[in-house]
C-alpha positions as CSV (number, residue, x, y, z in Angstrom):
1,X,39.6,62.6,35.7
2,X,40.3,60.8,39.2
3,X,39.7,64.2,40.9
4,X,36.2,64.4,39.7
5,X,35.1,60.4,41.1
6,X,32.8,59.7,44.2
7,X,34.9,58.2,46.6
8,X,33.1,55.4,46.6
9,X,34.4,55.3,42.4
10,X,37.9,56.1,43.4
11,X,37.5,53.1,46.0
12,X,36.4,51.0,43.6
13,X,39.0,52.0,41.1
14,X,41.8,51.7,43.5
15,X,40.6,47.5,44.2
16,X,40.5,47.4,40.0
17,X,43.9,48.6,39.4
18,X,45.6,46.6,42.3
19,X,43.7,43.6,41.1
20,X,44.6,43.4,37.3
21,X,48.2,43.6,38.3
22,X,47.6,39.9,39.3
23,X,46.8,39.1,35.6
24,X,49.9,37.6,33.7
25,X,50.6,37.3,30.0
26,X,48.8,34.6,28.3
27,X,45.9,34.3,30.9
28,X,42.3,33.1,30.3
29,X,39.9,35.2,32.7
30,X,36.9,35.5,34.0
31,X,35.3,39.0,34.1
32,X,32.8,39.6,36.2
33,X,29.6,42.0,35.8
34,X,28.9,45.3,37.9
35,X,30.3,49.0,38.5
36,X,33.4,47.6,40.5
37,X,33.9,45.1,37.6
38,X,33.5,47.5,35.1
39,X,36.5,49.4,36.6
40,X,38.2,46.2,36.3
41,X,37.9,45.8,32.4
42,X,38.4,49.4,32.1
43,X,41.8,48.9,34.2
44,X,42.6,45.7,32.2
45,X,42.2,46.5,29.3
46,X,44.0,49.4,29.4
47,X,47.3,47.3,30.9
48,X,46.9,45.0,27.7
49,X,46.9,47.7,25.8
50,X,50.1,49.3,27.4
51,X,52.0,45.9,27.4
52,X,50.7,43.6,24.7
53,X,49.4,41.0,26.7
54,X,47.7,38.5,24.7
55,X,44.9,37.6,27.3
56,X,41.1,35.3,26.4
57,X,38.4,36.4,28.0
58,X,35.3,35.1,28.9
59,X,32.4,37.9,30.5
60,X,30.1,37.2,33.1
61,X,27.5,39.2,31.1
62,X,26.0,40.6,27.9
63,X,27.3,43.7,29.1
64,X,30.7,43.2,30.2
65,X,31.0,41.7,26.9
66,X,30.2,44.8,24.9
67,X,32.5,46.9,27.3
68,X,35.8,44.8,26.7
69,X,35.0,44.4,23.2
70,X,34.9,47.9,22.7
71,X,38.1,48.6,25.2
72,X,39.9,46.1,22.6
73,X,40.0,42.8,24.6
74,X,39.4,39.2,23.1
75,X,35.9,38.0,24.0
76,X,35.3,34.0,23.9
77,X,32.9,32.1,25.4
78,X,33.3,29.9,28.5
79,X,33.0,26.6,26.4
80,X,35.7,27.6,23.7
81,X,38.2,29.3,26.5
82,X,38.1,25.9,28.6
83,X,39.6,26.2,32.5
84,X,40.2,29.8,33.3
85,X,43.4,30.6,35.3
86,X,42.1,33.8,36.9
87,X,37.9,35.4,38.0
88,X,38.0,38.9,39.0
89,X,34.5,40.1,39.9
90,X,33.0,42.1,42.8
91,X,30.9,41.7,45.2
92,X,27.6,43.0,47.2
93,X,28.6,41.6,50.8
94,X,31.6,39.2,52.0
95,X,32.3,38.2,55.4
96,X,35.4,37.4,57.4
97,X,35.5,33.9,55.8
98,X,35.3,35.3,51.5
99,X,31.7,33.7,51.5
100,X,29.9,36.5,49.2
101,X,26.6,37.6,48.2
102,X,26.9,38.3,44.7
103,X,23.6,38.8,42.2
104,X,23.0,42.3,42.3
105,X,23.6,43.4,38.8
106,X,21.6,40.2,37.7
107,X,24.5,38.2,36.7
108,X,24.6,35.5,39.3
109,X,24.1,32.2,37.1
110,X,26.9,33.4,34.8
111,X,29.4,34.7,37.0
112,X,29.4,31.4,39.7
113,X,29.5,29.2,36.6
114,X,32.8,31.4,35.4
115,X,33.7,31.8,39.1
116,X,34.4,27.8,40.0
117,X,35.4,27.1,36.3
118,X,38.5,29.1,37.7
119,X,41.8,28.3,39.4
120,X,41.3,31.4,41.4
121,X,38.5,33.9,42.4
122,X,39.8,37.7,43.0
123,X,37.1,40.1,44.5
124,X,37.4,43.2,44.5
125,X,35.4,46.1,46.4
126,X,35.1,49.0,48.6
127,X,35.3,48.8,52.5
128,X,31.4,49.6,52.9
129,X,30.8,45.7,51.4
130,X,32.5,43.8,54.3
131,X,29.8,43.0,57.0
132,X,30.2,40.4,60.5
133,X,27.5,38.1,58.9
134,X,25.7,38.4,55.5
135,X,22.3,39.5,54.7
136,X,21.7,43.3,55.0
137,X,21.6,42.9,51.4
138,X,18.9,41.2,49.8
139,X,20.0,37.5,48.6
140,X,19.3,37.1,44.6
141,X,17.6,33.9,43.6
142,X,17.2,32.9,39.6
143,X,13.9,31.5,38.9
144,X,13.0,30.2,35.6
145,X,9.5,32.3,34.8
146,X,7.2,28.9,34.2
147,X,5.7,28.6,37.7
148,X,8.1,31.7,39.3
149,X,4.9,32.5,41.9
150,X,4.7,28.0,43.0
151,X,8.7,28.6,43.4
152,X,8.7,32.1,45.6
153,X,6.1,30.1,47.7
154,X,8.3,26.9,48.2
155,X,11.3,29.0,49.4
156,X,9.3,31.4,51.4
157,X,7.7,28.5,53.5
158,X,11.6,27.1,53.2
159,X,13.0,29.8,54.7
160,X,10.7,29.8,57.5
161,X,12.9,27.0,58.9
162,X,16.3,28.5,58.0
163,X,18.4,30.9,60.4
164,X,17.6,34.1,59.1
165,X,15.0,37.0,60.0
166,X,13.3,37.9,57.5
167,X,11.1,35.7,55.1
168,X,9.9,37.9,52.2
169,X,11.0,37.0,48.5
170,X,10.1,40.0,45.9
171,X,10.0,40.0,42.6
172,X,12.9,42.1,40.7
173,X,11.3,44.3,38.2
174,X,12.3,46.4,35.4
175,X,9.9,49.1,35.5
176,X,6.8,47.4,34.9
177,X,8.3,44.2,33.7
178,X,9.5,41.6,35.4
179,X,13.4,42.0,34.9
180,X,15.0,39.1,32.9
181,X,18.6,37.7,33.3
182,X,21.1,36.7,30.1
183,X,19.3,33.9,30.5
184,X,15.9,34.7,30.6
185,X,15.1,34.0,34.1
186,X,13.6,36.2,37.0
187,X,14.8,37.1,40.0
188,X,13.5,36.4,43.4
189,X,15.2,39.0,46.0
190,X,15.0,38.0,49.5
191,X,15.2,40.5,52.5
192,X,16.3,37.9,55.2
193,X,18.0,40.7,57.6
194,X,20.7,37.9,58.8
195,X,22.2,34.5,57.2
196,X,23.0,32.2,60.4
197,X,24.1,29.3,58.0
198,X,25.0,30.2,54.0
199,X,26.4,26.9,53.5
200,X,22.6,24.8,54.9
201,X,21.1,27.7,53.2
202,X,22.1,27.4,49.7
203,X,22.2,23.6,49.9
204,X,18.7,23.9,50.7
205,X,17.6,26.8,47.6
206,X,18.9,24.9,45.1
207,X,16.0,22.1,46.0
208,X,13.3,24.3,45.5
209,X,12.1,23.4,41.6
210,X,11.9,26.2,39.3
211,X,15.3,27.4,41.5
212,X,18.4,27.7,39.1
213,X,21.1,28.8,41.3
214,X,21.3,31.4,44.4
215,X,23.7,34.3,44.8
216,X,25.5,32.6,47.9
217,X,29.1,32.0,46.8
218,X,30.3,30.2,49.2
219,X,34.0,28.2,49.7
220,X,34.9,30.5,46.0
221,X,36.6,33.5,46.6
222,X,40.1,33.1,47.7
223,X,41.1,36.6,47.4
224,X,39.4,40.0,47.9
225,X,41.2,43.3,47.5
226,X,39.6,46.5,49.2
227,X,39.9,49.7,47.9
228,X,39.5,53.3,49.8
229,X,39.2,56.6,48.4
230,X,42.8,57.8,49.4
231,X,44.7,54.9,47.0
232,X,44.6,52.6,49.8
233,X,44.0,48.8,49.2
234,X,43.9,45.6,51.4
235,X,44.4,42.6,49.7
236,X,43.2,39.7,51.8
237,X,44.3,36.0,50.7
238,X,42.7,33.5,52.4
239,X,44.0,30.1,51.4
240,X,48.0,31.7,52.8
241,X,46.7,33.4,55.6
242,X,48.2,37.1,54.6
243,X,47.0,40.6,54.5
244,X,48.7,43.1,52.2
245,X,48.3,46.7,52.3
246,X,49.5,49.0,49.5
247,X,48.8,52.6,47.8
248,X,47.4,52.9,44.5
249,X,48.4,56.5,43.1
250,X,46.0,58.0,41.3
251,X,47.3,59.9,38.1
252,X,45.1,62.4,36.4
253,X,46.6,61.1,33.0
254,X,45.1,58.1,33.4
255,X,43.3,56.5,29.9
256,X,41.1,55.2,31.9
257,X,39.2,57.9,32.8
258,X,39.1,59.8,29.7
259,X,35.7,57.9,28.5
260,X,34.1,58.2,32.1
């Protein structure tokens, strides 16, 4: 039940809810891959359910696309669904200007694909996610594995020319494994402290060879919606300028929470 949630879950579901009320009958949408997203799909499915919307979906993930198969939503791929009208995802930092860090749950490749295959990106999150400038939280890069220790070299020596602090790419491991992506790439995570310039430093990344893509999504996101733990959301649109604020009630009857 809602009572029993973190705040941080109540937060999160709060951002879910207010976001899947932008979804209209007859959509095709992104869904994006994380505990905020999942929320999402829990949300959205359940207001399908409710109102018969006939909605295409196309996940982010291997995961999210077992989670809204099982909630009852229609799963296609990217390729079959064509232009999306509508991304919801979260997030793992934004700034004042929507530019995100995203790549946290592994997902990165997938979910910028979806993301600018979209007329619109939605984030949503909790308050704790909004920093001054990005890079408290270590920037995701996909590697392919041939020659992953020639390509964390490359952008280590890169970065030593960028604007950030910290130069140290690590490995992301699964146990004693290297962790894979969908894709069945690794993951370089760099603790750089600060980003001065996301823009010159994703342009830059995405030169290194054996570099797929980075988890800088930048000029992306027009919307993010913040949730709090009392019901309270923010829904920030960039592109018109306006800042919304609303409260989501939180009903202990909810079907959403009956599985969590």
């Amino acid at each position: 039940m809602v009572m029993q949630l973190t705040p941080i879950d109540r937060a999160k579901y709060a951002a879910a809810r207010r976001a899947v009320d932008l979804v209209e009958d007859g959509m095709k949408l992104g869904l994006g891959t994380g505990s905020t997203a999942a929320w999402m799909v829990r949300a959205l499915a359940e207001r399908a359910r409710d109102e018969g919307l006939r909605l295409t979906c196309v996940p982010t993930s291997m995961r999210t696309a077992e989670l809204a198969r099982e909630l009852g939503l229609k799963v296609v791929p990217l390729d079959e669904a064509g232009w999306l009208d509508l991304t919801i995802d979260g997030a793992d930092e934004f700034d004042a200007d929507l530019t995100l860090i995203k790549g946290g749950g592994g997902a990165l490749l997938m979910e910028k694909i979806v993301a600018t295959a979209s007329d619109r990106m939605v984030v949503i999150t909790d308050a704790s996610k909004e920093v001054k400038t990005l890079g408290a939280f270590p920037l995701p890069v996909e590697v392919i594995p041939f020659g992953w220790q020639s390509s964390r070299m490359l952008v280590e020596e890169l970065l030593n020319a960028m604007d950030v602090m910290g130069t140290q790419a690590t490995l992301r491991m699964n146990g004693s494994r290297p962790f894979l992506t969908d894709e069945g790439n690794h993951i370089l995570d760099l603790a750089l402290g600060r980003i001065g310039n996301p823009r010159q430093l994703s342009l830059a990344l995405n030169q290194v060879p054996g570099v797929v893509e980075n988890g800088l999504f930048i000029d992306i996101c027009d919307v993010v919606v913040i949730g709090y733990s009392d019901g309270k959301v923010e829904v920030r649109d960039i592109a018109a300028g306006t800042v919304e604020q609303e409260r989501i009630l939180f009903e202990e009857a909810d079907n959403i929470f009956r599985d969590v």
